[in-house]
N, C-alpha and C positions, 0 to 999 in steps of 0.2 A: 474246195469248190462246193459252192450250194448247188443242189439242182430241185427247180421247183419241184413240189411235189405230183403237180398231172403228167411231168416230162420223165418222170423217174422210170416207170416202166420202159419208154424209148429208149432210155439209155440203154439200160441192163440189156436190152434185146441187142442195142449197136454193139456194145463189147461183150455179150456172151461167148463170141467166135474167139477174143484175145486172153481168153482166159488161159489155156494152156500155155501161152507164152510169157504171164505173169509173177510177179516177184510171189514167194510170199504173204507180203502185207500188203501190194494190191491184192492178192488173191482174197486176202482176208475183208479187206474194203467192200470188195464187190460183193461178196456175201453176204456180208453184214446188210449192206444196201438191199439185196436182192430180197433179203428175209422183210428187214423192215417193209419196204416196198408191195408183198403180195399180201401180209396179213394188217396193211392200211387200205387196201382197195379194193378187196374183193370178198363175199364172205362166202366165195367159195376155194380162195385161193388161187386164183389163175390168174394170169396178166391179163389175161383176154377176155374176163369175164364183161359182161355188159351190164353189169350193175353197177351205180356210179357212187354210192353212199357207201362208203368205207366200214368196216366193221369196226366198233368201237373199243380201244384199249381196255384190258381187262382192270388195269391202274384208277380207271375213269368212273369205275362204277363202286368204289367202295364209299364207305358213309364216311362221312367227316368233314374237318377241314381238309381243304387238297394241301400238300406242300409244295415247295415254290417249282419242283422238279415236274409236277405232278400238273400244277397249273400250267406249265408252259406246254406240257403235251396235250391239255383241255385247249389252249388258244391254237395249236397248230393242228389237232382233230378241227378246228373250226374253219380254221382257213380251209382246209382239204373239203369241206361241206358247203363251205360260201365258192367256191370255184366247182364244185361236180357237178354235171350236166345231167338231170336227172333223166333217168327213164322209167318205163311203163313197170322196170322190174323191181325200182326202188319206189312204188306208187305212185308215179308221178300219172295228173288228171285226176276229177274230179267229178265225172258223167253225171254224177245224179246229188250233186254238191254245189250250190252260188258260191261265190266269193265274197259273202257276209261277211262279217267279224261274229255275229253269232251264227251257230249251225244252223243250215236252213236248208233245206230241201227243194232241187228242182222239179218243176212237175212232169215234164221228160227231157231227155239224154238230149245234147246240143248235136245239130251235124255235123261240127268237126271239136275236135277236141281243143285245137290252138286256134285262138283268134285274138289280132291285136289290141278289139276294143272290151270283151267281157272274160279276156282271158282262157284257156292259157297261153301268156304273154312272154315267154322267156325259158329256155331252159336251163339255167343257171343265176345266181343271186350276179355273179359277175357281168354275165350278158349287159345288164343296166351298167352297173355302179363298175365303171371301168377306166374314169376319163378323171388324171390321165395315169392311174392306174387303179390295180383292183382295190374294190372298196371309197372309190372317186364317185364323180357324176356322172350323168346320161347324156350323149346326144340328144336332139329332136327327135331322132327314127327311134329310140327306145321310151318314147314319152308313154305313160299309161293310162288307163281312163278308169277314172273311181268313180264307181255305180256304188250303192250300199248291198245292193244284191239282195234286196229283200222281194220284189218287183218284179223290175226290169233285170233280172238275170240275163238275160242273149240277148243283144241288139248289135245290127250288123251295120250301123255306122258312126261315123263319130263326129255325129251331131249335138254340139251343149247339150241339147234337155235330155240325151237320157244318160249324157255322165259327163263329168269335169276333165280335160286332159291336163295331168301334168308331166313338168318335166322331175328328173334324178335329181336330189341333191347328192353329194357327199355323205361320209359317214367318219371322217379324220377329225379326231376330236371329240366324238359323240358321247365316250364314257364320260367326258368333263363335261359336256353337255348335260347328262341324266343326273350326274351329282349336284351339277346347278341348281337343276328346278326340283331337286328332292331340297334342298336347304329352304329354296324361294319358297314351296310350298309347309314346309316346314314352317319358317318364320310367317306367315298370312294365317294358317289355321294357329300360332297359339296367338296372333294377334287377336281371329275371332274370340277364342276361350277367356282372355283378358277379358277382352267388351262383354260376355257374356256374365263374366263372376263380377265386373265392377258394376254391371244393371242391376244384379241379382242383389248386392248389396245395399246398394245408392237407393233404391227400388224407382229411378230414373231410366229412360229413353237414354243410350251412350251412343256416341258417333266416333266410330272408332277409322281413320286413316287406313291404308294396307298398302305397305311397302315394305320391298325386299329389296337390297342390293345397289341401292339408289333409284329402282325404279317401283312407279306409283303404280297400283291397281285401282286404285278409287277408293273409294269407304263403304263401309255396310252400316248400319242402328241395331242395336243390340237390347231390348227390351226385358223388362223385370220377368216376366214369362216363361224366358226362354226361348222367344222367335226372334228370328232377326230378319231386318228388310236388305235385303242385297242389289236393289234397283242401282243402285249408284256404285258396281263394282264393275271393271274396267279389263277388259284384252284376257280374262281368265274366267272358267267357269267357276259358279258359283258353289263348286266344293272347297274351291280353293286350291285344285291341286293342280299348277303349272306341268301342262303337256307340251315337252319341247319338242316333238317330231312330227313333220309333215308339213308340207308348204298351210297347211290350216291351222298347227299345231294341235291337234287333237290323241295324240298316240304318248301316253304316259313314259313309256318303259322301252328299251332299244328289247325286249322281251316283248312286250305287247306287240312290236312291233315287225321284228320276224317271225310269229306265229300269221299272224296277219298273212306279211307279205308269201310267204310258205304257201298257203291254201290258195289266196288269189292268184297269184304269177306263175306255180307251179304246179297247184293241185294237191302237194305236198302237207300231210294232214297232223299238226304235230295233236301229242295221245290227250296232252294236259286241257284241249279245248275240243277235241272232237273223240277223244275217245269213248271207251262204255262209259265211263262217272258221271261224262254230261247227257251222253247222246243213248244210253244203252245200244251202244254198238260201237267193235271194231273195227268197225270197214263202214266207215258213214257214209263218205263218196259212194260206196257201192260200185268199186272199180277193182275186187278182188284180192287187195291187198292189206289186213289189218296193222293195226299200230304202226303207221309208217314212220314218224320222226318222235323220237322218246326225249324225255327232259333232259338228259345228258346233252343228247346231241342239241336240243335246241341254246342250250345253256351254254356248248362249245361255240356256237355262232355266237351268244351273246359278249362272249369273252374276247373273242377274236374282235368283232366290233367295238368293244370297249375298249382295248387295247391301242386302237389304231392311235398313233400320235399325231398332238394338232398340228393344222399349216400352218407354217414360217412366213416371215416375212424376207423377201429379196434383200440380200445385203451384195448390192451393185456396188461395180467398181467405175461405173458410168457417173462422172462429177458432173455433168448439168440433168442427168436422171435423180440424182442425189437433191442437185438444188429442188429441182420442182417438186419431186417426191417430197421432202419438208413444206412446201410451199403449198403441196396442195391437201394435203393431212392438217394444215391451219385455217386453208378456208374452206375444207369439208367441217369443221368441228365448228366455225363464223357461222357460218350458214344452215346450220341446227341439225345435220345430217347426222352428229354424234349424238341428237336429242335420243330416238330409236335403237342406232347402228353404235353402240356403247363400246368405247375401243375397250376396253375392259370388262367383267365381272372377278368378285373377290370370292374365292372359293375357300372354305375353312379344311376341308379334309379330302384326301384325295384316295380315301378305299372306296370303292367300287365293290359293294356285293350283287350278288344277284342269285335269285330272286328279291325284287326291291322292296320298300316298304308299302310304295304307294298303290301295286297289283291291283285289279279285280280280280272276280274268279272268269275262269278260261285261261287266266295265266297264271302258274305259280305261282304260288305265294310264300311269307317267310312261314307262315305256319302248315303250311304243306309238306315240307323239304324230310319231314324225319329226322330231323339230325346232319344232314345234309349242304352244305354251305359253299358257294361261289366264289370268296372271296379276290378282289382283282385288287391289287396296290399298282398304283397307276406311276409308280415312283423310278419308274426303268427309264422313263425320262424327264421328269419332272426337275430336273436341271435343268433344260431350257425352261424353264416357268420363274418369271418374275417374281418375287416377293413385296408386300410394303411391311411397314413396322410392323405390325402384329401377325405377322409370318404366313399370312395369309398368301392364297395364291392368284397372281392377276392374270387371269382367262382371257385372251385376246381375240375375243370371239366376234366383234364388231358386230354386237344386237341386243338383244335384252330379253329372251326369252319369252316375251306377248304380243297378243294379238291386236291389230290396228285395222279400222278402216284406211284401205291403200285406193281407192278410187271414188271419183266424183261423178257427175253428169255433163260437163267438162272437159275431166281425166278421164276415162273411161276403159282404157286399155287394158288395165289391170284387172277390173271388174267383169271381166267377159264369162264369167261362170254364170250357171241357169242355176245348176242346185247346193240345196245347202249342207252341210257334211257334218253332221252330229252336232245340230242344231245350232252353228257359226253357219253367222250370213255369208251370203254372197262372197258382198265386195270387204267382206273383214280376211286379213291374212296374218300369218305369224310374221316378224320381222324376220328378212333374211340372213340369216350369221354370215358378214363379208369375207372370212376368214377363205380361203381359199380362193376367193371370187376371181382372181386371174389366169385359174389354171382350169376354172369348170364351166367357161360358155356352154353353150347359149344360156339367157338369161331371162327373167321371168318367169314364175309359175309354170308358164304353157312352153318354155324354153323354144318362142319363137322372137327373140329379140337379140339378135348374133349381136351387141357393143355394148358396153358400159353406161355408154353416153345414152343409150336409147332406153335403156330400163329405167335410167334416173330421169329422164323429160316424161314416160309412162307415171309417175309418181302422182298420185291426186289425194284426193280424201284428206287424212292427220297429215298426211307428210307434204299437199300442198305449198303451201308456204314455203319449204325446204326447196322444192322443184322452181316455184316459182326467184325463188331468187338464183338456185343454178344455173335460169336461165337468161335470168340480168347479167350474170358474170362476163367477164370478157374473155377473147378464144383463147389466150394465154390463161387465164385463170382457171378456165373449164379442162383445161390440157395438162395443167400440173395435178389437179383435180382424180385426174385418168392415171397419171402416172403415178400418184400415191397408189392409186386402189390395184394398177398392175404391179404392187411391190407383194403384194396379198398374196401367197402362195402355196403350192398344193406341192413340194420337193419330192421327186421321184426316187430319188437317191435316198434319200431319210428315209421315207413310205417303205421302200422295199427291204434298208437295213433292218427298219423294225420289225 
């Protein structure tokens, strides 16, 4: 019998009383349990204690590669840390700290520590990402509001202009996700280098294309000099480096990405972006509790999320759900929807390190670690993953990892954001990954569009055209359409085996 791990102390307390009437080898079970159980949860050792961040495996901290024993207890410290409900004793709050991504300092203490629109917004990573289990999407009641928190740090409503609400996505699939846009970015930056050394040669202006994976970024000009013009480069910033998280796509690394969410949602201040090396200080919030979340532990969330396996598609024993499902996966792909929404990407290699290549500083780096190494092989199910001839792996991720204008003057639904989020307009968004999309309404950025049908009529801007002929279709057509995309699935049963 599994028993999660925040239930594990209830247990032990329901059957401490049947201990004396025990075999044995339940006797020995329950121990065994009882021991693991108090030095995962409290680092004072009690069941009772109120501090929610588990004290870290002494296993966890040595230098090295981890081995595969060693890794799985780095992914299950994570899960224990993506589900604890922080408090005051594990630092959670942020009094005299915004919810930047750089450290920034408020100019006095907020009057309440939790609030839903400038945060704090949650006391646990699960609170959000729970639908329809942990590490899923959000409801509308847990949508958030991103401010950059350079500013407007405290605003008590949630009005567009002084921050964007969005809704949860998922995180099932993400490690494929981040290995995606490390290759994508990978193949675009030696595309620039080419155009760079064949100007340099030619001592000609070059126009060099940038495509990854079947999908176009646009072109850059690469000049004898060494400069190049990037005016005509498309859905990526002009470093080149595909950020596949966040309804903006602007978040590099599922590491940039829980340090991030850590400080915003929780208060939760991990050492590698706010401790003394950046900030000269321990205690940056200034909420009494130094070094609150260390590289381990944020590296164990990054595991645990990297780990998670992608959604399945429904294999229904329903014969006219079958027909239409085929039916309507041929004219979602007619009707240009698989232009963006790409039922595929081909992945070359499926290890998973972390800390990534493509970091900033604030977040780990590979040349940070010491000797130090992450490594995740994502191959515990990589059985369900299609192959084509060159044994690559086909990613069913239905998107393409960039960013598009999604709204018109017209469209406009979509567009409803005031500010722009690391220097991406408005009405530009990342395509949405369809993978799941049956099992994680509501829908839209702002997750207030409860149907299918109504996020795809929302569609304006590039995808246009796409919308407007979904909406020529006839209601039989629009309906198989529906029934493809609810085959898209988020499998609770899988989710929880893994």
């Amino acid at each position: 019998m599994r028993i999660p791990p925040k239930l594990q102390p209830q247990f032990l307390l329901n059957n401490l009383t049947n201990m004396f009437s025990a075999t044995p080898f339940q006797l020995s079970c329950l121990m065994l349990l009882l021991s693991l159980s108090i030095s995962a949860h409290s680092d004072q050792n009690t069941l009772w204690s109120e501090h929610a961040i588990p004290a870290i495996p002494d296993t966890l901290n040595k230098q090295g590669k981890l081995d595969s024993a060693t890794l799985q207890q780095l992914i299950e410290h994570g899960e224990l840390l993506f589900d604890a409900r922080f408090t005051t004793l594990d630092g959670a709050g942020r009094p005299m700290a915004t919810q930047a991504i750089i450290p920034t300092k408020r100019k006095r203490a907020p009057r309440t520590e939790f609030s839903r629109t400038a945060g704090l917004d949650a006391n646990a990573c699960s609170s959000c990402h729970n639908v329809p289990v942990i590490g899923g999407a959000g409801d509308f009641s847990a949508n958030v509001f991103v401010s950059e928190g350079f500013v407007q740090s405290d605003f008590d409503t949630t009005d567009p202009q002084f921050s964007n609400e969005r809704n949860t996505n998922h995180l099932f699939g993400a490690g494929l996700i981040e290995l995606l846009a490390r290759e994508m970015s990978r193949d675009l930056q030696t595309s620039r280098i080419q155009a760079l050394q064949q100007a340099k040669t030619s001592g000609e202006a070059i126009k060099q294309t940038l495509q990854s994976k079947g999908v176009s970024f646009g072109s850059l000009q690469a000049f004898p000099d060494g400069t190049i013009d990037t005016a005509n480069v498309e859905g990526v910033d002009i470093d080149l480096v595909v950020r596949p998280f966040s309804h903006k796509g602007v978040m590099t690394s599922l590491r940039q990405f829980t340090v991030n969410a850590l400080n915003h949602h929780h208060g939760i201040q991990a050492i590698e972006r706010f401790g003394a090396r950046w900030t000269d200080n321990a205690d940056f919030d200034a909420d009494g509790y130094e070094n609150e979340m260390s590289e381990v532990q944020v590296s164990a969330l990054v595991a645990w999320q990297a780990s998670l396996p992608p959604p399945s598609t429904l294999k229904t024993d329903n014969k006219p759900w079958q027909a239409a499902a085929r039916a309507g996966e041929q004219t979602f792909n007619d009707i240009g929807c698989a232009a963006c929404h790409k039922p595929y990407l081909l992945l070359e290699n499926l290890d998973f390190h972390d800390p990534g290549p493509l970091d900033a500083a604030g977040t780990l780096r590979n040349s940070e670690v010491n000797g130090r190494v992450y490594p995740l092989n994502l191959l515990t199910w990589a059985s369900t993953l299609e192959r084509d001839a060159n044994g690559h792996y086909k990613i069913p991720l239905f998107g393409d990892l960039k960013r598009h204008v999604i709204s018109d003057q017209q469209v406009a639904a979509l567009g409803n954001e005031l500010l722009s989020q690391r220097f991406v307009e408005r009405n530009v968004f990342m395509t949405t990954e369809l993978w799941g999309a049956a099992s994680t309404a509501p829908y839209g950025h702002r997750g207030d569009m409860t149907t299918l049908s109504e996020v795809i009529d929302a569609h304006g801007g590039q995808a246009r055209p796409s919308r407007d002929s979904w909406q020529s279709l006839s209601k039989e057509q629009r309906s198989n359409v529906i029934a493809f995309l609810k085959t898209l699935i988020i499998d609770p049963v899988k989710a929880s085996a893994e």
